[in-house]
N, C-alpha and C positions, 0 to 999 in steps of 0.2 A: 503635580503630575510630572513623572520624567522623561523626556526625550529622550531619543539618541541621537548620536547624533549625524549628519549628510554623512562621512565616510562608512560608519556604520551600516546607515541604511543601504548603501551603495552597495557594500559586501552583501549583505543578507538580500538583495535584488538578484546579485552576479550570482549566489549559491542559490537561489530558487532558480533563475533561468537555468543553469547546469542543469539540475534535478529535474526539471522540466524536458528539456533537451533528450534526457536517456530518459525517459518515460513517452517519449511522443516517438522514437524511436520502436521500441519494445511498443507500441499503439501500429507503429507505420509494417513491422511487421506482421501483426496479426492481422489488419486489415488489407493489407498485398493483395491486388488484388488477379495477379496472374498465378501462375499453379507455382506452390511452394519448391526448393529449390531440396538438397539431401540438407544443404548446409544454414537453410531457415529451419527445418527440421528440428535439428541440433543445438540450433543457436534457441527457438523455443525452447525446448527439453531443457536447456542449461538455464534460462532465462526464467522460468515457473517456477522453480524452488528458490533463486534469487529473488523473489519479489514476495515469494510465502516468506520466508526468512524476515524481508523486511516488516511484513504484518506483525510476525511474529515477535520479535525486536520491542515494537511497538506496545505489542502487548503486553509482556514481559516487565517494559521501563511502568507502565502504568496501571500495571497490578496495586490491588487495594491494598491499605498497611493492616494491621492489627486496627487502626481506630475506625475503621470504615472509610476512608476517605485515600484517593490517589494517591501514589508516592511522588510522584511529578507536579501534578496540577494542585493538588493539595483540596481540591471539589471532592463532592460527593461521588463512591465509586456508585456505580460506572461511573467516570468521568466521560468529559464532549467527545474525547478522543476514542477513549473503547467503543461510546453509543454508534459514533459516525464509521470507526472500523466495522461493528457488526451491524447496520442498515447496508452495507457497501455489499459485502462479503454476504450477508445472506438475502440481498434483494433478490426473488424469486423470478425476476425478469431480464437477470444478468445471467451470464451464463457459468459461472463460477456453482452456481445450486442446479443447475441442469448438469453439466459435468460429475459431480459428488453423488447424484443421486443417480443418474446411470452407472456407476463405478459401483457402487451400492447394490445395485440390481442386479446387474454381472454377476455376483461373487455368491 
């Protein structure tokens, strides 16, 4: 089995806390809990299609090949990463599927 090794792992800790860090932010704003500002407004509005993008990204890199199986993970498509993308994204008690389907209703 192979290791990595302590400086490696160190990196790969330092870049998930990062990613962590702007994701608990984009959390600390929608959960604000005094009245939004023009400029949390905004900064949402620019921040939702940043973070579709990154789904998207995601989805993209882990699309199935010709043989049936990930280009990434090299598993069976759906691969862990598509299944856990679409339980996330259409959990019916998140608000990402209330959203879509009032936008839905609107139109």
């Amino acid at each position: 089995m192979n290791t990595i090794s302590p400086a490696v792992a160190d990196a790969f800790h330092l870049l998930r806390i990062d990613l962590y860090d702007h994701l608990d932010e984009a959390e600390y704003l929608a959960e604000k809990s005094q009245e939004w500002s023009e400029q949390d407004r905004e900064t949402a509005r620019a921040l939702i299609p940043d973070l579709v993008v990154v789904i998207r990204g995601l989805l993209l890199e882990h699309g199935a090949h010709p043989s049936g199986v990930c280009r990434i993970c090299a598993s069976a498509w759906p691969c862990p990463v598509v299944t856990t993308i679409h339980e996330l994204v259409k959990d019916p008690d998140r608000q990402f599927v209330t959203l879509v389907e009032r936008t839905h209703s609107d139109g």
